[in-house]
N, C-alpha and C positions, 0 to 999 in steps of 0.2 A: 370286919364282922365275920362269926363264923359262921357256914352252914347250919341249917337247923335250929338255931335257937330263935328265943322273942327276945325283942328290944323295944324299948318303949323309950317314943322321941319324942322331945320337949323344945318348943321353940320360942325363945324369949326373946321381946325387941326392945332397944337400948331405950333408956327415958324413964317415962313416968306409968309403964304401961304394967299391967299383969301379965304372969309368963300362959302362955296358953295352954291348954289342955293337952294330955299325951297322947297321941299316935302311936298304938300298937302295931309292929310288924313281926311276920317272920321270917327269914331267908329260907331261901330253897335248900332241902335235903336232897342228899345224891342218893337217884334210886339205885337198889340193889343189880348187878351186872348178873347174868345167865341163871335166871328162874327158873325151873325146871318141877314138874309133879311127875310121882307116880302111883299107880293104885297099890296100894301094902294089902289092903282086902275088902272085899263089896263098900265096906262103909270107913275106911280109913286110908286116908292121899298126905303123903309125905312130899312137903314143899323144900327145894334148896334154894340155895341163890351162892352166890358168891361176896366178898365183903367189898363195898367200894373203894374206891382210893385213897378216899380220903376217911380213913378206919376211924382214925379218932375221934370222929364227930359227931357219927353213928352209936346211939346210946343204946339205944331197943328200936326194934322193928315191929309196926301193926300188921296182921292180916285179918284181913275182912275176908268176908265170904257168903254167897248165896246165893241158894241154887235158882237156874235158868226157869226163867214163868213165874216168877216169885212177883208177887206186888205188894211191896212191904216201904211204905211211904218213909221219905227222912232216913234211909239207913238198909244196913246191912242184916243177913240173921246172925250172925255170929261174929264178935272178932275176938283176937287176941295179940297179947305183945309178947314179944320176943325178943330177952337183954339180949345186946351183942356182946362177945364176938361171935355166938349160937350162927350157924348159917344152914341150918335147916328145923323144922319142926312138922309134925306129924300130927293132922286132923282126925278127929276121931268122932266116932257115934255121929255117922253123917248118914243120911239115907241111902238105900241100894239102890244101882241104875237111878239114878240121877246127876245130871250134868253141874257143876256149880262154877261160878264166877269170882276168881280169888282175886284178891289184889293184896298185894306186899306193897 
């Protein structure tokens, strides 16, 4: 199996029986190696990373984001995806002097 994808597993037993229902899984993505922010200006933070090692598995990258005291139930304020083999992008129209919480 590769990293990152869905597989949907079907388990059938021998005889007179119905095949069962499928079982959706997804294997583990390799996270991105040395993430790194910098502030470009009050309200825009440019994200890097580096590509994992296993490149070819890695199709796009999400970032989430939001900023620290936020109580915003079920989710994030913002995300976005990012095709690879991109290894940085740059957040924009963010608030000034405010902390926020990314995740790649």
């Amino acid at each position: 199996l590769l990293d990152g994808l869905t597989y949907t597993i079907t388990v059938i037993a021998m005889g007179d029986h119905l095949p069962s229902e499928g079982v959706v899984t997804q294997t583990r993505t390799p996270s991105p190696p040395n993430i790194t922010n910098s502030a470009v200006s009050p309200t825009y933070i440019n994200i890097s990373w580096t590509q994992p090692l296993e490149r070819d598995v890695v199709l796009r990258y999400r970032i989430e984001y939001q900023y620290q005291g936020a109580c915003v139930e079920g989710g994030f304020d913002g995300s976005v995806a990012v095709d690879a083999p991109a290894t940085e992008y740059t957040l924009h129209n963010l608030q000034e002097y405010i902390n926020y919480t990314i995740i790649l």
